[in-house]
C-alpha positions in Angstrom: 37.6 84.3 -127.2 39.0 81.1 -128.9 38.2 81.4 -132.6 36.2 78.5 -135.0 36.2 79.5 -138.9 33.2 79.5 -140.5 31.8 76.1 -141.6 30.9 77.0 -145.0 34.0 79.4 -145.7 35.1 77.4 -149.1 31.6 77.1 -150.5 31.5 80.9 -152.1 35.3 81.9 -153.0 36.4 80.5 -156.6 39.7 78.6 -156.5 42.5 78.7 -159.3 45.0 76.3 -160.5 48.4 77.8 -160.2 50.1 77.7 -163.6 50.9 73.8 -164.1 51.8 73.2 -160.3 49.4 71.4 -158.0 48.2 74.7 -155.9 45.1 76.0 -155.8 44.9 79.9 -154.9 41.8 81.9 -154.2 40.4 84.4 -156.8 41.6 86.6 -153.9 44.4 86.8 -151.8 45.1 89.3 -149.0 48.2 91.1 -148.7 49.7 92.1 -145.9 51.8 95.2 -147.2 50.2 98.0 -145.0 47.5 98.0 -141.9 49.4 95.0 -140.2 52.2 96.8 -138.9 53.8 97.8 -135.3 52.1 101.2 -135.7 48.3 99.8 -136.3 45.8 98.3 -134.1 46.6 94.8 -133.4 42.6 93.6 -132.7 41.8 95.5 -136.4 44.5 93.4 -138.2 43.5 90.1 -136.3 39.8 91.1 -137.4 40.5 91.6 -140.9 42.8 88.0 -141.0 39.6 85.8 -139.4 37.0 87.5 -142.0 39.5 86.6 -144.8 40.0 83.4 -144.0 36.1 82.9 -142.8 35.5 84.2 -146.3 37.7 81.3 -148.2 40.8 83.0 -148.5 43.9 81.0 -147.6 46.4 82.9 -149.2 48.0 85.3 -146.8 51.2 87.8 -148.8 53.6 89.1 -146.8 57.5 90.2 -147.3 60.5 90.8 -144.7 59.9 94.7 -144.9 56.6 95.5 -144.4 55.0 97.1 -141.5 55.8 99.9 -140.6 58.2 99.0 -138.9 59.9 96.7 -141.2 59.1 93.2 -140.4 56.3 93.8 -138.0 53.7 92.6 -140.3 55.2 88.7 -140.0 55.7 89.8 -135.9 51.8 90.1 -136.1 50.8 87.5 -138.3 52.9 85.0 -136.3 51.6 86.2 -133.2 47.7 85.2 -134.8 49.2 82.2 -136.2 49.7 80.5 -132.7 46.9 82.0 -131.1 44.2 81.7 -133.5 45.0 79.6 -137.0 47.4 77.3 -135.7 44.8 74.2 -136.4 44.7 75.8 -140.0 48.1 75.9 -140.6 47.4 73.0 -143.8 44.6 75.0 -145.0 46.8 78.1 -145.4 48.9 79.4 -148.0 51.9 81.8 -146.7 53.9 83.8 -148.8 56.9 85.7 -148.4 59.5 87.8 -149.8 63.2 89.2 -150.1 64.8 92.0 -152.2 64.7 95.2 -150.5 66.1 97.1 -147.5 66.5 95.1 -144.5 69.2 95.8 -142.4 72.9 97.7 -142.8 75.5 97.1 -144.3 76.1 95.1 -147.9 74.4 91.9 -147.4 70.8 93.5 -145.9 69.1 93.3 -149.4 68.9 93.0 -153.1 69.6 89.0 -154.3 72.8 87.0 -152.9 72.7 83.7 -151.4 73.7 85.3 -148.0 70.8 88.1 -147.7 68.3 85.6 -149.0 69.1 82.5 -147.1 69.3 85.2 -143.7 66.3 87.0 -144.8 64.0 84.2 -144.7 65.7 83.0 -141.2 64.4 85.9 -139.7 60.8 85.6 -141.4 60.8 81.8 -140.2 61.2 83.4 -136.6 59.2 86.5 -136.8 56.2 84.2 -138.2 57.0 81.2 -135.6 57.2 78.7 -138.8 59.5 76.1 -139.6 58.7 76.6 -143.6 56.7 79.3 -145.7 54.8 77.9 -148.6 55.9 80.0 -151.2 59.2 82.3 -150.7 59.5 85.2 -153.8 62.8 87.1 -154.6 61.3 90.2 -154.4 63.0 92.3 -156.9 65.8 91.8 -159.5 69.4 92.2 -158.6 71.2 94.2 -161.5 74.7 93.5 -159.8 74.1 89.5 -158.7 74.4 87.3 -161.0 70.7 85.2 -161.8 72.3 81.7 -161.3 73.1 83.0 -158.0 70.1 84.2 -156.9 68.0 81.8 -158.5 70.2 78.6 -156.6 69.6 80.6 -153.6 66.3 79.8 -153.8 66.7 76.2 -155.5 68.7 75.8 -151.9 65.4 77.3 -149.8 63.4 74.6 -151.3 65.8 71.7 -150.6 66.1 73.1 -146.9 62.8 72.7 -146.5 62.0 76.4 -145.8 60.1 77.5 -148.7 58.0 74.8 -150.7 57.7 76.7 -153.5 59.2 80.0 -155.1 58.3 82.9 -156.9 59.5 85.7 -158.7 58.3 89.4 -158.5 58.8 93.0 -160.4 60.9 90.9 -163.1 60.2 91.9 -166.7 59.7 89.3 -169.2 62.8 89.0 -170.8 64.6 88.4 -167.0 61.5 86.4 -166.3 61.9 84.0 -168.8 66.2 83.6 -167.8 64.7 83.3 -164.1 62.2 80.7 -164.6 64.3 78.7 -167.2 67.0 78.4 -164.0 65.1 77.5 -161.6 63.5 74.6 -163.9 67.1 73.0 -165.4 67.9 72.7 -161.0 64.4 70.9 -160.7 62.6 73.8 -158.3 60.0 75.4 -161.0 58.9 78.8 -160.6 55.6 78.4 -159.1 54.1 82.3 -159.4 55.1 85.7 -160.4 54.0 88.3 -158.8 53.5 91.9 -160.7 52.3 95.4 -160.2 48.8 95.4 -162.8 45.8 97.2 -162.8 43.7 98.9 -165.5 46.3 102.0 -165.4 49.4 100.1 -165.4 49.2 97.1 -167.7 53.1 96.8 -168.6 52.6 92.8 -167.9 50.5 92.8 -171.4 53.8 93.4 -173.7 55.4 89.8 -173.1 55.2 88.6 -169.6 51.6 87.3 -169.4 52.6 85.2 -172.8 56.0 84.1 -171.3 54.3 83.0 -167.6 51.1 80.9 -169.8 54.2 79.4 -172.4 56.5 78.6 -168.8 53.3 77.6 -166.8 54.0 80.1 -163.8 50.8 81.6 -162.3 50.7 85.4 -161.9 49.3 87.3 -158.8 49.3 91.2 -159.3 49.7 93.5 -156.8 48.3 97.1 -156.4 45.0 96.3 -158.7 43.3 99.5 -157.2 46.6 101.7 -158.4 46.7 102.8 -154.7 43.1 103.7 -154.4 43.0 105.2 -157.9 40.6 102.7 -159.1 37.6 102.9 -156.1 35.1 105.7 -155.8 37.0 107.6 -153.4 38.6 110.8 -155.6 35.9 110.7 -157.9 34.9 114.0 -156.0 37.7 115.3 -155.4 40.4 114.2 -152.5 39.8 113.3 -149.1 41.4 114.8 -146.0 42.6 111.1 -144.9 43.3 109.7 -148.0 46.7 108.2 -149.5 46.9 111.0 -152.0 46.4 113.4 -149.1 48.9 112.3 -147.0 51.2 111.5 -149.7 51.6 107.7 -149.0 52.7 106.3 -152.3 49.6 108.0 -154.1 50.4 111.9 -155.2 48.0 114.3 -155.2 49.3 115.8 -158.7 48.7 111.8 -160.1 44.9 112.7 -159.8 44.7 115.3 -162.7 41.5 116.1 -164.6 42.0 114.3 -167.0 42.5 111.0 -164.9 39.2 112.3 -162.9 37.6 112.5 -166.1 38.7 108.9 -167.3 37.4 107.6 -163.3 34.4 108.8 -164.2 33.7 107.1 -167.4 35.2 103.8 -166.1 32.8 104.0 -163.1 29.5 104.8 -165.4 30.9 101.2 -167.1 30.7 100.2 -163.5 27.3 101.2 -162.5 26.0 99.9 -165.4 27.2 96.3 -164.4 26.2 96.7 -161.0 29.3 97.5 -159.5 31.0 99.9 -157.8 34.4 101.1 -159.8 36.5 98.8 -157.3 34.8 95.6 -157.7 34.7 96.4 -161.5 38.9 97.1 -161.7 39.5 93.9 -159.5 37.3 91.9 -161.9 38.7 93.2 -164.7 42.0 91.8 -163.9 40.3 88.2 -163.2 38.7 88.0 -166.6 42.2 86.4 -167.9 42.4 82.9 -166.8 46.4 83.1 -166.7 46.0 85.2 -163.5 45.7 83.2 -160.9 44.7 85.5 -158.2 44.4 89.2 -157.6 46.2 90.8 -154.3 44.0 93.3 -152.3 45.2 95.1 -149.3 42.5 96.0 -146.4 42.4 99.0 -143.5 39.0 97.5 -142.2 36.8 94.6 -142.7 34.3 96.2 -144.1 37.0 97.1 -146.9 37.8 93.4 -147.2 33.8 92.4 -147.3 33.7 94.8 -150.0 36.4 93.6 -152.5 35.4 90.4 -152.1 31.9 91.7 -154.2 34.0 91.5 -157.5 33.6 88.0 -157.8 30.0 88.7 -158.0 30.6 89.4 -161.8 33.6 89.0 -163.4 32.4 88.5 -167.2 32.9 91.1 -169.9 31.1 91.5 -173.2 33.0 92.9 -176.0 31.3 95.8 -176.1 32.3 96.3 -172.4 36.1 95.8 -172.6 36.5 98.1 -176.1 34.6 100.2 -174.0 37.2 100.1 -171.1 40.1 99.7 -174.0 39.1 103.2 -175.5 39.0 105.2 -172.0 42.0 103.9 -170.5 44.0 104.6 -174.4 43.0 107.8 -173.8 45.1 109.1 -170.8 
């Protein structure tokens, strides 16, 4: 059936400026890490991509590897591009990325000109796209030279393929070299996107103050630590669950003592009116240097559900020492 987007689809989500650019992103973005693949139901994925975008969000995250198998998720989402947002192409955002295992042999990942110039080739085809908006290095390259990797993408942008770039998983120290490149060859660093969440806040010692000084927006990935951060191992671990299965998620990461800190975080929750997820996913919009917050989805339902956090995303003080003093305590 030939799809229409809802006609009032921007009048709930909350839009961000990115950094100093001119981009807009909204408070949420969907990522396209896992669910999207070869191996999962094509009608699901094509589901969950018209209730995001019905719902106001335009930005759509992706990367050469994922899937399973790598690259199928761009397959798919090219394959819904044509078919049903083609006349929304302007009213999208698509992202990206390079850095990790592609294909054999010495130029099939990490950060040369040659991987990342072919890399993004072969997302151009797999997505059917002449140009992605923004196009991230994925990871830092301990054995490239920056100034290579970084005129790489200077190149993208004046090949027309990417019309913005990003960094990701760069510390603040090789943050600040990165986006200080890319800005003396006249293509700024438009985003940075890190892994954040209440249990792993390693952007707090120096690279949220270097992205708010540089004017980059940050996007963090993985705000539910894998699934940590929802109610679904506050009684114990589910049969089909990540930690279960061993996907990413351990069951030995869900000790007692992180079941006990859960708990606590989610009575914080339930006192707001929210359920532990929408609470975490808040908690990471509450900065205004973040300019959106990644989630992943398996259903729509999942998706209609995250999107809740933006029902409330004020803290009192009394909340975040609160939320300070629990998560101190693991």
């Amino acid at each position: 059936m030939h799809y229409l987007p809802h006609s009032l689809r921007y009048q709930d989500m909350q839009y961000r400026r990115c950094g100093k650019s001119g981009i807009q992103l909204p408070a949420v973005s969907l990522g396209l890490w896992h669910n999207f693949g070869g191996t999962d139901v094509f009608e699901n994925g094509r589901a969950i991509l018209r209730t995001a975008f019905d719902n106001g969000i335009t930005h759509f995250d992706l990367a050469n590897n994922y899937g399973p198998p790598p690259g199928s998720a761009e397959g798919l989402f090219g394959r819904i591009l044509q078919t049903d947002f083609k006349p929304y192409r302007d009213e999208m955002i698509i992202s990206t990325k390079a850095g990790y295992y592609m294909w054999e042999g010495p130029y099939g990942e990490w950060g040369s000109k040659k991987y990342l110039v072919s890399s993004l080739d072969q997302s151009l085809q797999r997505l059917q796209l002449d140009y992605v908006d923004i196009f991230y290095h994925h990871r830092p390259d301990p054995n490239t030279p920056l100034e290579e990797t970084m005129r790489a993408l200077d190149l993208i942008v004046r090949q027309g393929k990417a019309l913005y770039v990003g960094i990701s998983n760069y510390q603040a120290a090789e943050a600040r070299k990165a986006i200080d490149i890319l800005q003396q060859m006249g293509t700024p660093c438009l985003i940075h996107q890190p892994k954040y969440s209440m249990l792993e806040r390693w952007i707090e010692n120096g690279l949220l103050d270097v992205l708010e000084e540089k004017g980059v927006g940050c996007i963090p990935f993985s705000p539910l630590a894998q699934g940590l951060l929802t109610d679904r191992y506050l009684h114990g671990i589910p049969a089909d669950s990540r930690a279960a299965l061993g996907h990413f998620l351990k069951a030995n990461d869900i000790t007692e003592q992180r079941l006990l800190q859960l708990t606590r975080l989610n009575a914080i929750a339930e006192s707001r009116g929210q359920k532990l997820a929408h609470m975490a996913l808040a908690w990471i919009l509450k900065d205004p240097n973040i300019t959106s917050v990644l989630i992943g989805a398996s259903k729509v339902s999942q998706l209609q559900d995250s999107l809740k956090c933006l029902d409330n995303i004020k803290f009192s003080p009394e909340e975040l020492e609160q939320i300070n003093t629990i998560l101190a305590e693991h």
